[in-house]
C-alpha positions as CSV (number, residue, x, y, z in Angstrom):
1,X,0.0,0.0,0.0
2,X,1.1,3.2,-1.0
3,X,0.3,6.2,1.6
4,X,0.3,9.8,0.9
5,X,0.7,12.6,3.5
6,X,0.5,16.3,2.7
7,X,2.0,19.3,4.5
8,X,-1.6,20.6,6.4
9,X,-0.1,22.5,9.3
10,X,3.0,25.2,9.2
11,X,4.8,26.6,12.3
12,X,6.6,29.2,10.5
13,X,3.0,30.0,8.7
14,X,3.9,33.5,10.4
15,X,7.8,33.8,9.6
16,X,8.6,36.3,6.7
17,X,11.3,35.7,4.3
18,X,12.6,37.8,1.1
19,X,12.6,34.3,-0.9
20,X,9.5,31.9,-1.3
21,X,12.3,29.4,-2.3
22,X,13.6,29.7,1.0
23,X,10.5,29.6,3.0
24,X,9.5,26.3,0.9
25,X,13.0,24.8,2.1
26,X,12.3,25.9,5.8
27,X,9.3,24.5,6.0
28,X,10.4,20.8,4.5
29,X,13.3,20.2,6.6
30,X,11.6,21.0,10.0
31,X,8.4,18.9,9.2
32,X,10.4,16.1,8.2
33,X,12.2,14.0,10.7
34,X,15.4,13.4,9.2
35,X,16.9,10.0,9.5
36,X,14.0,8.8,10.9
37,X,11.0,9.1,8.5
38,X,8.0,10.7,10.6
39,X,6.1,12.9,9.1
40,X,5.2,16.0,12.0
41,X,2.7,18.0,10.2
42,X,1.2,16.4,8.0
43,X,-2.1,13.9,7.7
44,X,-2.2,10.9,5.1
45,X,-4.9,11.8,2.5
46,X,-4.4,8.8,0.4
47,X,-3.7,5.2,-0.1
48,X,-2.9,4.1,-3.4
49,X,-3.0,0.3,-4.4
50,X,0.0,-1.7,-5.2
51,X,-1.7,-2.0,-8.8
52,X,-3.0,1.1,-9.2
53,X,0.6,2.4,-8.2
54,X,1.8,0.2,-11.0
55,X,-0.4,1.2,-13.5
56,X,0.4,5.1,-13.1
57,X,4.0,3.8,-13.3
58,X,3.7,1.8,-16.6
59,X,1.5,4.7,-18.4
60,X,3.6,7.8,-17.3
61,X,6.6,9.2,-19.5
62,X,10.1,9.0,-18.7
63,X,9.8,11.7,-16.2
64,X,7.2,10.2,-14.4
65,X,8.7,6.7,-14.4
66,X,12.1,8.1,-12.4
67,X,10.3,10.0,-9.8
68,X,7.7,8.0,-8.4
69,X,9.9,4.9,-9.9
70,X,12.0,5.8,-6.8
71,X,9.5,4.8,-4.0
72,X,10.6,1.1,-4.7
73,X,13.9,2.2,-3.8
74,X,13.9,4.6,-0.9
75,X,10.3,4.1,0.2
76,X,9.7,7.2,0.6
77,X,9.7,10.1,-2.2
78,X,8.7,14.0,-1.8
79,X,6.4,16.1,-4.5
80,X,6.8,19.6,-4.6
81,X,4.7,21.7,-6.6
82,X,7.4,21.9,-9.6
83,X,7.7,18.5,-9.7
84,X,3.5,18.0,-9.5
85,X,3.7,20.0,-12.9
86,X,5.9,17.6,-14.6
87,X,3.8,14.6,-13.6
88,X,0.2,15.9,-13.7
89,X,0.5,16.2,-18.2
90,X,1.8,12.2,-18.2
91,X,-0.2,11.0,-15.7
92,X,-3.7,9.0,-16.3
93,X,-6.7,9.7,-14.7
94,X,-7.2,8.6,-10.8
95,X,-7.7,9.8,-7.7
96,X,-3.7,10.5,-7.1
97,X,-3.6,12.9,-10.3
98,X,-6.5,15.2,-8.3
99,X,-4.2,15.7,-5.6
100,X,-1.5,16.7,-7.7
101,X,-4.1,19.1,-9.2
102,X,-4.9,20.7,-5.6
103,X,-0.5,21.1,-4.9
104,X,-0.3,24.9,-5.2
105,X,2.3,25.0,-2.4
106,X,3.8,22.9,0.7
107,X,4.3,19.5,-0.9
108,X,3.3,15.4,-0.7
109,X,5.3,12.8,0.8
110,X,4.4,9.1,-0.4
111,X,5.8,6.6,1.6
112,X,5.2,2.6,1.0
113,X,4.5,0.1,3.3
114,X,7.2,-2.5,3.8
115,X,6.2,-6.1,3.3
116,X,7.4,-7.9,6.4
């Protein structure tokens, strides 16, 4: 099962910064435990099938195919809003393209269940 989490809550929602860039980088490394894999802020919105996962994989372009390609390798994977605009034009219809629809800003972390 494929699980995604997306950034719902902010503690520096408040802080200021000359460079959205910057605030965007803020923000991901102290909501994600490092080293450790918790996610602090942020709420799973999603499961995605093993198949279904699959599918997207098979039907995406070369793009596509390296960055969500990757879960099987780390087991976990982040999706920024650049990287949602690169996917969302390859990707077939299902309920994981919406999401990447509604990414405007924060970003998605899919992590996968290990078999054990």
């Amino acid at each position: 099962m494929i699980k995604v989490y997306k950034l719902v809550k902010r503690h520096l929602d408040g802080a200021k910064s000359e460079s959205a860039e910057l605030n965007q980088i803020k923000i991901f490394s102290t909501c994600v435990g490092h080293g450790i894999g918790t996610i602090d802020f942020s709420e799973k919105i999603l499961e995605i099938s093993e198949e279904e996962y699959e599918l997207i994989l098979e039907n995406g372009d070369e793009y596509l195919r390296f960055k969500l390609g990757n879960l099987s390798k780390y087991f976990e994977i982040e999706i920024f809003p650049e990287h949602a605009a690169k996917l969302l034009p390859q990707m077939i219809d299902c309920s994981f393209k919406e999401v990447l629809k509604d990414l405007l800003e924060g970003y998605l972390v899919l992590r996968k269940d290990l078999d054990f």
